[in-house]
C-alpha positions in Angstrom: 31.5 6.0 -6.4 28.7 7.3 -8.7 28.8 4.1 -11.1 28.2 2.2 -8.1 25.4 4.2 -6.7 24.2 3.8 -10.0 24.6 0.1 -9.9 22.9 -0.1 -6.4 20.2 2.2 -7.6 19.2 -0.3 -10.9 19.5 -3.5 -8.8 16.7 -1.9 -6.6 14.9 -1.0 -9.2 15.2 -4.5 -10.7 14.4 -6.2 -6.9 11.2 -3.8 -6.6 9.9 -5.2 -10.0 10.2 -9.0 -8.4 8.9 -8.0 -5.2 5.7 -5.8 -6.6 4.5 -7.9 -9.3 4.7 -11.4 -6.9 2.0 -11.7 -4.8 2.5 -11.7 -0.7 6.4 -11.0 -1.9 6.8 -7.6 0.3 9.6 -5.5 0.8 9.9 -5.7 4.4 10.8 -9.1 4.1 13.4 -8.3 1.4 14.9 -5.6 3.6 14.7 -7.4 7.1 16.8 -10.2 4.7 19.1 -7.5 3.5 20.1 -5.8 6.9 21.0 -9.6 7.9 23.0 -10.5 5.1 24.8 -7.4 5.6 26.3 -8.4 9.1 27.6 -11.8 7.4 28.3 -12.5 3.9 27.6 -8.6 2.3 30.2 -7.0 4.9 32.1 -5.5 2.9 29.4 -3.8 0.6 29.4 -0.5 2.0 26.0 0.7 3.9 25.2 3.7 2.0 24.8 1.6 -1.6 22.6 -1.1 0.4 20.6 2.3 1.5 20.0 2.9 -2.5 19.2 -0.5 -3.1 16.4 -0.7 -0.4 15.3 3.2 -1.1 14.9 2.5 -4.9 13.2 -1.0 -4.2 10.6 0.3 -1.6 9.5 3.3 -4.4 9.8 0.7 -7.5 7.4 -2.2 -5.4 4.7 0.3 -4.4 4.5 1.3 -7.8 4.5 -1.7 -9.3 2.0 -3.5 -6.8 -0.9 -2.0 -8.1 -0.8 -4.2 -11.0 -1.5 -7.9 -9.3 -3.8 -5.6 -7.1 -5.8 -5.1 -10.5 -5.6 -7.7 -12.3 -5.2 -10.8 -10.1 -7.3 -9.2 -7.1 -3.8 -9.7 -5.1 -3.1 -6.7 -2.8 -1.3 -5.9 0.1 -1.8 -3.2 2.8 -0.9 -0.5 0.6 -3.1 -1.7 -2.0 -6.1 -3.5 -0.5 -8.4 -0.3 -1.5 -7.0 -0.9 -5.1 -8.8 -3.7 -5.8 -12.5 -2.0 -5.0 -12.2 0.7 -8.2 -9.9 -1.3 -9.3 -11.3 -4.2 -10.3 -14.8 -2.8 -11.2 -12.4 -0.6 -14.0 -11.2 -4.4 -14.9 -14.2 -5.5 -15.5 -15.6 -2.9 -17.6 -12.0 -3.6 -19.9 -10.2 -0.6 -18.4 -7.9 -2.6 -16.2 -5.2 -0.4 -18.0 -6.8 3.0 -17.0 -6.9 2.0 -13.5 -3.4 1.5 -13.4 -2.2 4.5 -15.0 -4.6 6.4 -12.6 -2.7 5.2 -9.5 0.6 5.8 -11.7 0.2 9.7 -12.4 -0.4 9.8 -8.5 2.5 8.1 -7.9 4.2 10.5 -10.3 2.9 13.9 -8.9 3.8 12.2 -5.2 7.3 11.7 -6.4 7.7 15.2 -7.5 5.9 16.5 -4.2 8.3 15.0 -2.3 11.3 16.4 -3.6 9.9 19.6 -3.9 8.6 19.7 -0.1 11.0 17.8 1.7 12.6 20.2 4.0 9.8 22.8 4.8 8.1 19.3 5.5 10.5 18.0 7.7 10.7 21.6 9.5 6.9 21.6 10.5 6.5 18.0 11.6 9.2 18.4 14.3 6.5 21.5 15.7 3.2 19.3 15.2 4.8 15.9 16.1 3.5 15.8 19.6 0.2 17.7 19.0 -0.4 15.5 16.1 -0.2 12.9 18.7 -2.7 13.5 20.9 -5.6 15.0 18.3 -4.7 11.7 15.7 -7.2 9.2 17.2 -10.1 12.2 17.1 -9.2 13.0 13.4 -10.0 9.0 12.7 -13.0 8.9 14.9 -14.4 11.7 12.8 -13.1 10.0 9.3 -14.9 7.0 10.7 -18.2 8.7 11.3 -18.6 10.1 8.1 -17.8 6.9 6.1 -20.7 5.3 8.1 -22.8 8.2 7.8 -22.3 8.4 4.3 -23.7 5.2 3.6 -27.5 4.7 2.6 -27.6 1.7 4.4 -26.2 3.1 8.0 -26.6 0.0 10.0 -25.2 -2.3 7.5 -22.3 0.1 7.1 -22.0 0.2 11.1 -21.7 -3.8 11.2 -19.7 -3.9 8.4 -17.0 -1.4 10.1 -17.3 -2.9 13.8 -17.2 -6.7 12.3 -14.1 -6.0 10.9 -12.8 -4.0 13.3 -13.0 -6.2 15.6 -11.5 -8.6 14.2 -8.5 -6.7 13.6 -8.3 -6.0 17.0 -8.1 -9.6 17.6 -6.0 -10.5 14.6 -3.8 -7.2 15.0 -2.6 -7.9 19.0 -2.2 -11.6 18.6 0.8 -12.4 19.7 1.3 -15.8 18.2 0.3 -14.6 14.6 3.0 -13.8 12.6 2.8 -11.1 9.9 -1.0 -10.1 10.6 -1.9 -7.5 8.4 -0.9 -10.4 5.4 -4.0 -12.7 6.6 -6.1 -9.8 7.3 -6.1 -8.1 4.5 -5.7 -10.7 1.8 -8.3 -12.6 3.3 -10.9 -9.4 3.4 -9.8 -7.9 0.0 -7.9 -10.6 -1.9 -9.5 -14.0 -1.1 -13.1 -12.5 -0.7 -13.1 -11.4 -4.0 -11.5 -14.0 -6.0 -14.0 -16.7 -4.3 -16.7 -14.4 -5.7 -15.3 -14.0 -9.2 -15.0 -18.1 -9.1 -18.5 -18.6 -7.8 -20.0 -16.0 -10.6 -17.3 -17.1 -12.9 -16.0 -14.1 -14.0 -15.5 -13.2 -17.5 -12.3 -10.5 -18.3 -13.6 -8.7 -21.6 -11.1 -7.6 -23.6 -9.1 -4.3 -22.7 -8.8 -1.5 -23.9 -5.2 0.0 -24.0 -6.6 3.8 -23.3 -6.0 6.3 -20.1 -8.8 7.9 -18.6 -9.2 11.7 -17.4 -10.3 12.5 -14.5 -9.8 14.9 -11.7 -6.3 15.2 -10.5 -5.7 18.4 -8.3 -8.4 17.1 -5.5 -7.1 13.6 -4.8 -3.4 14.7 -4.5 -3.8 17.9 -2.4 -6.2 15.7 -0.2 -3.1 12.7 -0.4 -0.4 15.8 0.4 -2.6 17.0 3.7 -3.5 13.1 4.9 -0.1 11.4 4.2 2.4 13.3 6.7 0.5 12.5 9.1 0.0 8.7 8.4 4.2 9.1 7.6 4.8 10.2 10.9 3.1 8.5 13.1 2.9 4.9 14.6 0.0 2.4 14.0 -1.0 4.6 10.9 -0.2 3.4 7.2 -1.2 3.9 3.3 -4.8 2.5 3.8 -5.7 4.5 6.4 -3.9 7.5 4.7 -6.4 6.9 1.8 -9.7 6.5 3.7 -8.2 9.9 5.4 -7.7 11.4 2.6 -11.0 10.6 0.7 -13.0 12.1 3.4 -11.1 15.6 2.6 -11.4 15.2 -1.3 -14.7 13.4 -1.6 -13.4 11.9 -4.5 -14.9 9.5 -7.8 -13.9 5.9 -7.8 -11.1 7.2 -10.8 -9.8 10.1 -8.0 -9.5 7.5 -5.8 -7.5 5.6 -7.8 -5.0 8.8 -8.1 -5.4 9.5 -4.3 -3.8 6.1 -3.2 -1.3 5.8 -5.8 0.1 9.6 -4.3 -0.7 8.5 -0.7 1.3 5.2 -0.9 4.3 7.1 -2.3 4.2 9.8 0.1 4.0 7.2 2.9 6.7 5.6 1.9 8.7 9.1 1.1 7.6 10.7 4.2 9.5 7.3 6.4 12.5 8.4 5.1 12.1 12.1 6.2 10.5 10.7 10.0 13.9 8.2 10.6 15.7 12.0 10.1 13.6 14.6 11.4 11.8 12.8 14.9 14.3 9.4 14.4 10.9 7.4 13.8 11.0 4.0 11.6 7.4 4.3 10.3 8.1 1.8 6.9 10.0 -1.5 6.8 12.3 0.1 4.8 13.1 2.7 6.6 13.5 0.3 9.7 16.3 -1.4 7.6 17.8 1.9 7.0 18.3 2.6 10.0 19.8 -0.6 10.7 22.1 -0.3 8.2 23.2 3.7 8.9 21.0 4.8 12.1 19.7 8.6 11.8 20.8 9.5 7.9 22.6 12.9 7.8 21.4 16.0 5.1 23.7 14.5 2.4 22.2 11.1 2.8 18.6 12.6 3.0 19.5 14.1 0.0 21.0 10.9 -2.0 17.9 9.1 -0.8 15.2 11.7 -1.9 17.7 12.1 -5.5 17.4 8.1 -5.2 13.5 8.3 -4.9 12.7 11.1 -7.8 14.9 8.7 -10.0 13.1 5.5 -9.6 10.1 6.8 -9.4 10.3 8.4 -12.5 12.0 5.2 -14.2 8.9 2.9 -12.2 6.2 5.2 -13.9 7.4 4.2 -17.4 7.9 0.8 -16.1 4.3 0.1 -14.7 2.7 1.9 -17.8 5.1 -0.7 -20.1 4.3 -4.1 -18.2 0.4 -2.5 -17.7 -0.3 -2.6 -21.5 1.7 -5.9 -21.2 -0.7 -7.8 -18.5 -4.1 -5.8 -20.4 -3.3 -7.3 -23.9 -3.0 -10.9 -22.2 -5.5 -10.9 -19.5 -8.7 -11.6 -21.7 -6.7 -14.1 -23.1 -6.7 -16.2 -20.1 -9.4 -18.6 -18.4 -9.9 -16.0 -15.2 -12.0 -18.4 -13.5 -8.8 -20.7 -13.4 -6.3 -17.9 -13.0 -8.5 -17.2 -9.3 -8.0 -20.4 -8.7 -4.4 -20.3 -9.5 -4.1 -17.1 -7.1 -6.1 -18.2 -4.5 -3.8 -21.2 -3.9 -1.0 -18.7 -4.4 -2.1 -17.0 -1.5 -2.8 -20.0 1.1 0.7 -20.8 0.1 1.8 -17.2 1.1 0.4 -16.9 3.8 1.3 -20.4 5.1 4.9 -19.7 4.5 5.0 -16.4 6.2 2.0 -16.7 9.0 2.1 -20.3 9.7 -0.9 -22.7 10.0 -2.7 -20.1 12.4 -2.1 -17.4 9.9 -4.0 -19.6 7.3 -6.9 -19.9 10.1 -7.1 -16.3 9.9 -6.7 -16.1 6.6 -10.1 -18.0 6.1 -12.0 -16.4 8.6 -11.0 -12.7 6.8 -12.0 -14.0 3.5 -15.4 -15.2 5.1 -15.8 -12.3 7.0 -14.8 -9.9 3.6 -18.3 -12.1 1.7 -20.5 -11.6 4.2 -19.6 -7.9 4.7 -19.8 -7.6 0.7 -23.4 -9.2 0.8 -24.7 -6.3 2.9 -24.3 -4.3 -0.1 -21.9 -1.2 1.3 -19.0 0.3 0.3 -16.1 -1.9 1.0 -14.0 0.8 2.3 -16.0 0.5 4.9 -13.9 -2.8 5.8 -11.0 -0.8 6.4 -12.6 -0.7 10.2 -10.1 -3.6 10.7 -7.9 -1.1 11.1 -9.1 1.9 11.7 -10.5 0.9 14.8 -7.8 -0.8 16.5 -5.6 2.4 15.5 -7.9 4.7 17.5 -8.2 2.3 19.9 -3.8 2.2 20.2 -4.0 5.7 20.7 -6.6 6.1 23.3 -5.3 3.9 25.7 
């Protein structure tokens, strides 16, 4: 039995390389495929090595995803922030530091969850119904002080409610298929690979060196922000970050750290909410508990060895293929390569959202320029979801 949890536990990892370095490839899709194969033509694969598969892909993928986030300007919802720090870092050749920066998060977030499992688990079957009712407050408040904190307070204000807005609209569309792709590709992705085309963007060449920065901050603030963004409904990584940033108050290189710890512990803390309040919170977690329904302590604890494991493995694997993509991305036309993705990404979202999701797809990446021109912060475009969150929770 342990070769083949073994086995189970390498073809994740190997899955969660293909589905985090693909753009618009997410691991929902790979585990809603999964959970249906299993009921035909995987039968007689036993559910608990399918479990290690998807547990080991999820934490390998949200690793790995920063890298297209960085260097191709390609995220997903757990990475749109990425690309803000991310790219500027790019840009100034330290497209490798970046990455590393969201992998020692990843890292410490790994160990955290091991470590804090269980007392964890214990105290969010107390809070879970206060945290509840006081949740739409805390992202009022978060929401306040991003505006606030801008110089430009009315631009930052338009910039939040334009795009909050329209993830209201985009968000409860029925019709839509796969919102948050269009959404957020078009306000993070697309928006800034048209303006790396129109400037014509040069890539200088990188330099294969980490940076320091500070580390305690960002991954206490990640550890306070991201149980409660694990737990509860209508709350994910991005809005975890954002959360989180207003506790630490963090450099563009902290933030980095922060949302590499806060996507891990996201995705860590699903795991623990399908046991301890029976909660899905994660599309992998949903497919676990397809697969198995409400895991018992010893499968908890096969799926929190399973997650120390390949997160450990996915750290050295994102710093390998990191140095990898820095030593060849000057070498490439990057003009062309935005091109290249941007076409990727129509495709995507075509595919998955349909012809509707392309139309929103357009009118995010329009919508992403125009807030960009106003000269704010871009994480004040993570109104789009912020605001329909609080709104879901009010009424």
């Amino acid at each position: 039995m342990l070769i083949e949890l073994i086995l189970f536990l390498l073809l994740g990892i190997s899955a969660g390389i293909f589905t985090g370095l693909m753009p618009g490839i997410h691991i929902n899709l790979v585990g809603a495929m999964l959970v249906s194969a299993s009921a035909s033509f995987l039968f007689f694969i036993p559910a608990l090595y399918l479990v290690v598969f998807i547990t080991s892909m999820a934490i390998t993928h949200t690793f790995l995803d920063f890298i297209p986030s960085v260097f191709l300007g390609c995220p997903n919802e757990d990475t749109a922030l990425s690309v803000l720090p991310g790219h500027e870092l790019l840009k100034k050749g330290k497209g490798h530091a970046a990455i590393m920066l969201a992998a020692y998060g990843g890292l410490a977030a790994v160990i955290l969850t091991v470590v804090l499992a269980f007392p964890l688990i214990i105290l969010v079957k107390k809070i879970y119904p206060l945290a509840q009712t006081i949740i739409p407050y805390i992202l009022i408040i978060v929401s306040l002080i991003m505006i606030l904190s801008e110089k430009r307070k009315f631009s930052s204000l338009v910039v939040y409610f334009l795009t909050g807005i329209l993830g209201l609209i985009l968000l409860n569309l029925e019709m839509l298929k796969d919102s948050l792709l269009p959404l957020l590709t078009g306000l993070f992705g697309a928006s800034n690979l048209l303006l790396s085309i129109k400037t014509k963007t040069q890539i200088p060449k990188q330099i294969i060196k980490e940076e320091k920065t500070e580390f305690k901050k960002p991954i206490l603030a990640a550890l306070i922000a991201s149980p409660l963004c694990g737990f509860l409904p209508g709350l994910g990584s991005s809005q975890a970050a954002v959360l989180g940033n207003t506790i630490s108050k963090t450099d563009r290189k902290g933030f980095l750290v922060l949302l590499g710890a806060t996507n891990i512990l996201v995705m860590s803390f699903s795991f623990m909410s399908l046991y301890a309040i029976s909660k899905t919170r994660t599309g992998a977690a949903a497919a676990i508990k397809d697969l198995i329904a409400i895991p018992s302590v010893r499968v908890l604890v096969l799926i929190l060895v399973v997650v120390l494991v390949s997160g450990l493995i996915s750290f050295f694997l994102m710093k390998k293929l990191s140095i990898f993509f820095a030593k060849k991305i000057n070498k490439i036309n990057y003009t062309r390569l935005s091109i290249i993705t941007f076409c990727i990404l129509i495709l995507i979202v075509l595919l998955i959202s349909g012809f509707l999701g392309l139309i929103a797809f357009i009118i995010s990446a329009f919508t992403g320029i125009y807030c960009i021109s106003l000269g704010v912060r871009r994480t004040q475009m993570m109104g789009c979801l912020l605001l329909p969150t609080i709104i879901l929770y009010l009424f």
